[in-house]
C-alpha positions in Angstrom: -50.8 -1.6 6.3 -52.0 -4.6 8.0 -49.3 -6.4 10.3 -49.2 -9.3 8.3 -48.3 -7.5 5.3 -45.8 -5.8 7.3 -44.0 -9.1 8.2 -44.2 -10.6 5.0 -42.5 -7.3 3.9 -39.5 -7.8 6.5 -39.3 -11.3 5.9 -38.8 -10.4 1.8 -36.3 -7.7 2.8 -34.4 -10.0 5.1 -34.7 -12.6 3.0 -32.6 -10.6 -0.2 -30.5 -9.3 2.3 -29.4 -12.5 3.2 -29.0 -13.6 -0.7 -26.9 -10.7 -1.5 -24.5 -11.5 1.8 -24.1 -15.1 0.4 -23.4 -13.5 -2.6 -20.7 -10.9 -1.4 -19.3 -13.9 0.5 -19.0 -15.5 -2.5 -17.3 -12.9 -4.4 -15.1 -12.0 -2.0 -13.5 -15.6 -1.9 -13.9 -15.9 -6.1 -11.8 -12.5 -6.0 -9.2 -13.9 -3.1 -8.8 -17.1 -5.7 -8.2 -15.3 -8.9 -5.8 -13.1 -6.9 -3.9 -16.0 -5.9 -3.9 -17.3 -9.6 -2.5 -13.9 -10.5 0.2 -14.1 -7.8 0.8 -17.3 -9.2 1.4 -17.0 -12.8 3.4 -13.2 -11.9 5.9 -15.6 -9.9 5.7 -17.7 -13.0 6.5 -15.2 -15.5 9.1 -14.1 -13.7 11.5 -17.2 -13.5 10.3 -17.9 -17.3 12.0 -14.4 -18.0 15.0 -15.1 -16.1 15.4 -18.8 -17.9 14.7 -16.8 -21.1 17.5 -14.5 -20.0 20.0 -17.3 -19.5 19.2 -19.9 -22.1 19.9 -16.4 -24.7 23.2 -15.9 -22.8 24.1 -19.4 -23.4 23.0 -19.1 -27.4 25.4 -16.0 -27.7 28.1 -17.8 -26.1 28.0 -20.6 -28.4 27.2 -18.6 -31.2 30.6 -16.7 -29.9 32.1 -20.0 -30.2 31.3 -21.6 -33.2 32.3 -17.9 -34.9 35.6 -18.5 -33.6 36.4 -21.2 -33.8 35.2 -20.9 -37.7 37.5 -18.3 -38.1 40.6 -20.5 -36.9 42.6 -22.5 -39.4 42.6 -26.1 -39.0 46.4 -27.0 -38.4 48.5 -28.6 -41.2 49.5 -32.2 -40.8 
């Protein structure tokens, strides 16, 4: 092989082994990203589960209540 031909060789090679660095770079922080998404929405979830938990303890109480309080008679006058 001529030299030329050689250096157009190593300039191709280089050349996609700097395109597929940009692209790892770029994958790496799309990946970092969408992990912090997932972080994100996991915190998320988990207060929406403990709200869920407390708003259903609140409904039982008051469905407690009103069950009682239905079963009371009203006081004579």
């Amino acid at each position: 092989m001529s030299d030329n031909v050689q250096i157009k060789m190593n300039d191709l090679l280089q050349q996609q082994i700097d395109d597929l660095q940009s692209r790892l770079a770029h994958h790496e922080d799309l990946l970092q990203a969408l992990n912090t998404v997932i972080v994100n929405q996991d915190t998320a979830i988990t207060l929406l589960q403990q709200k869920l938990i407390q708003n259903q303890d609140k409904l039982d109480d008051v469905a407690y209540s009103l069950e009682s309080s239905s079963s009371e008679k009203p006081p004579h006058y």
